[in-house]
N, C-alpha and C positions, 0 to 999 in steps of 0.2 A: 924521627928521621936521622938525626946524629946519632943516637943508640946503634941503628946500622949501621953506619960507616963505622964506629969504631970496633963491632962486634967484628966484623967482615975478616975474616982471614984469623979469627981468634979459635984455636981448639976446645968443643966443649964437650962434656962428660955428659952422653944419652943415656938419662935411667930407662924412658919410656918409650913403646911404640912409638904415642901422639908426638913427644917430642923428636921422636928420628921421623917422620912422617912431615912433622913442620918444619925441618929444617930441610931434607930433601925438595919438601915444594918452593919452598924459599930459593933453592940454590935452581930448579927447575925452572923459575919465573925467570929466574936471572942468564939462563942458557936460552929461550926462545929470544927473549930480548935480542942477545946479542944475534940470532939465526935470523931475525926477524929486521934488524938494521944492515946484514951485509948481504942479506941475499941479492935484495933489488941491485948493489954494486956488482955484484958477483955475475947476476944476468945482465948488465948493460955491459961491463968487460967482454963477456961470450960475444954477445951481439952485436959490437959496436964493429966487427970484421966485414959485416954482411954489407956497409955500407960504401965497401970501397971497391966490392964487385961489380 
């Protein structure tokens, strides 16, 4: 788990498919995530108007 954090933000040199293919998922895990913690904020912002109707 420390291996990542220090990898994170480091440039590395893709010889292979596999290798760009695992780092892309890596970075793709790490994009839902963040869609996945602000959405629920993001829909109670919209909605929280509806209550003062």
């Amino acid at each position: 788990m420390i291996d990542f954090f220090l990898n994170v933000g480091q440039v590395e040199q893709i010889y292979t498919v596999v290798d760009f293919y695992t780092y892309i998922k890596g970075l793709e895990y790490l994009i839902c995530l963040l869609l996945f913690a602000t959405f629920p904020i993001f829909y109670r912002y919209i909605h929280s108007g509806d209550d003062k109707k």
